[in-house]
N, C-alpha and C positions, 0 to 999 in steps of 0.2 A: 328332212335329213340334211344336213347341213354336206354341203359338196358334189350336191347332186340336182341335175335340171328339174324347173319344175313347169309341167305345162299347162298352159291356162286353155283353157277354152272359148271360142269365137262366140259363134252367135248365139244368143239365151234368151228368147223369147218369153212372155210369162204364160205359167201354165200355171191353170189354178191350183191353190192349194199344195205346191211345191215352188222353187225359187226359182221355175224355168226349164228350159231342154240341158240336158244335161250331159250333152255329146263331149267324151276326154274327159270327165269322171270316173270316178271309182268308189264303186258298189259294194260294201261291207257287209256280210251278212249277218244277221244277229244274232246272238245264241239262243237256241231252242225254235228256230225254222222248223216248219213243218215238212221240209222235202230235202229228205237226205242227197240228193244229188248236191243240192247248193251246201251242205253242213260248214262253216270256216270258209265258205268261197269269197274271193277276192274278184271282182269283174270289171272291166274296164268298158265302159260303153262307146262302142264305135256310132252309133248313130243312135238317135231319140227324135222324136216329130209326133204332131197329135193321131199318128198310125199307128206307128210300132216305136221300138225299141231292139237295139239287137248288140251284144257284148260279147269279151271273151273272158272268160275264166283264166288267168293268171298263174294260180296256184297248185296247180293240180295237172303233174305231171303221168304220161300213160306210162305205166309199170312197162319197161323192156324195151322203149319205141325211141327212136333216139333217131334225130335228124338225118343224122347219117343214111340210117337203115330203110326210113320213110323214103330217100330217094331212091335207093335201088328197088324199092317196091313201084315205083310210078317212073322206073324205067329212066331216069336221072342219074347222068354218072355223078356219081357222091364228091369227084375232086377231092377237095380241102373240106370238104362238108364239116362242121364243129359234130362231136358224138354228143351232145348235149339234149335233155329230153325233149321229145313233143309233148305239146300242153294237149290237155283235154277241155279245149275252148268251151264246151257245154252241149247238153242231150240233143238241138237240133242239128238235123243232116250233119250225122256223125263221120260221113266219108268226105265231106268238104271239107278242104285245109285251106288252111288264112296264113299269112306270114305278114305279124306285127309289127312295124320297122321302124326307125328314123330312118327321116327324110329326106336325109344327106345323099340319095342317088336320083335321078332323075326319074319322077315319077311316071309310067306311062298311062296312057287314057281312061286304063280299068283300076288304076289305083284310086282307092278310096284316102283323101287327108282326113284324118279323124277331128284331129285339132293343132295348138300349134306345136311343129317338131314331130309329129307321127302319122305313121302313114297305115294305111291297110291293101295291104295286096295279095292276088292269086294266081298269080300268072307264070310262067315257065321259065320267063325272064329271071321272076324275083328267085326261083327256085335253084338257078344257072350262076346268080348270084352269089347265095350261101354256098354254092361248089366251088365258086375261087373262080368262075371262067366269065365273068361279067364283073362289075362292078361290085359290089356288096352292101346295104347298110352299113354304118358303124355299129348299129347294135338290132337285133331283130329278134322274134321267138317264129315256132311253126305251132299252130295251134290246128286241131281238128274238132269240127262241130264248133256251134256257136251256144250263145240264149237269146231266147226270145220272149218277146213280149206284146200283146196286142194293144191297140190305141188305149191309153187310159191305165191300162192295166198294171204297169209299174208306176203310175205316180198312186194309186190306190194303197199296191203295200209299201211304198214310201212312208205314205201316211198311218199306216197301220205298224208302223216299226218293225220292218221286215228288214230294210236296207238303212245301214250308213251311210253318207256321202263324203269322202273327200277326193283331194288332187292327188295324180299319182306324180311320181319323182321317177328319172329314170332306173334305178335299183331296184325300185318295188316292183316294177313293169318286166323286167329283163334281166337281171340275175337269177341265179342258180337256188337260191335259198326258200325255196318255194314252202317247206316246212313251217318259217317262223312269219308267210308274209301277211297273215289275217292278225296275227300280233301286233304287228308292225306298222299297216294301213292303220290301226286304232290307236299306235301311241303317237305317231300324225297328227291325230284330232287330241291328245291329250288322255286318253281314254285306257286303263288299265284291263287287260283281257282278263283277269281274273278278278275282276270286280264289278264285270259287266254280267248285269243281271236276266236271267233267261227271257225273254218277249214273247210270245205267242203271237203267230204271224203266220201267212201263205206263200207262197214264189212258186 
């Protein structure tokens, strides 16, 4: 998308039979997935290695759950907190929340860099942040639960046309438009969502 960052990814080691680790990618899902949790999921992978794999989901906000509300449940004065949704990061440890950022704050020890310009954090700091009483991100989501993946096990349905690959842009990561962004990740690659043909695949 024209006007908007785009972040590359550092190290890419080869991994067979795919173009490498693919940490600060995004994971497109195919149509006709066999496991309705992922159906139009959009994932961005914070880490990938010959172990695991581990992402968040994007696009898929919790009906009712909204920044805000999340901190007064985990006992965070809300501040300035934006009311804008929690993502529903994906089915593992659904009660752990991630807060997806640029990196424009200083990151502390437990932050995760994903790649370049984005960060992964969970800590009370980044939380104190989105309330206005620390620093903040310029841009951030709060997601709950991740996906995961075991060694090998996502470059398989890679290859089995389970997943799309492209870069994400700041917009598709961190706006509001969560509705159109599995459209959107695909006409990135050139690829017309209604002319993409159903796959049969696992995840």
């Amino acid at each position: 998308m024209s006007g908007t960052t785009q972040f590359r990814t550092g190290r890419r080691p080869e991994v067979p039979g795919v173009s490498g680790y693919l940490e600060g990618q995004l994971l497109i899902a195919m149509p006709g997935i066999e496991d309705p949790r992922f159906e139009r999921a959009v994932i961005l992978l914070c880490s990938h290695d010959d172990r695991h794999a581990m992402g968040l989901t994007i696009n898929r906000p919790v009906d009712g759950l909204t920044i805000e509300a999340l901190l007064r449940k985990l006992d965070v004065n809300p501040g300035s907190a934006p009311a804008t949704p929690v993502l529903l990061g994906g089915p593992v440890e659904p009660e752990r929340g991630f807060v997806l950022h640029t990196d424009d704050v200083a990151p502390t020890p437990a932050s995760q860099l994903v790649a370049g310009g984005l960060a992964l954090s969970a800590t009370r700091e980044i939380l104190e942040g989105l309330a206005g009483r620390r620093p903040a991100p310029r841009r951030a989501v709060l997601a709950i639960g991740y996906a995961g993946w075991d060694g090998g096990q996502l470059e398989q349905e890679i290859r089995n046309n389970v997943w799309l690959i492209c870069e994400p842009d700041e917009d598709l990561l961190f706006d509001e438009d969560h509705e159109h962004k599995w459209s959107r990740a695909l006409a990135k690659m050139g690829v017309s969502a209604d002319r993409l043909s159903a796959q049969p695949g696992r995840a």
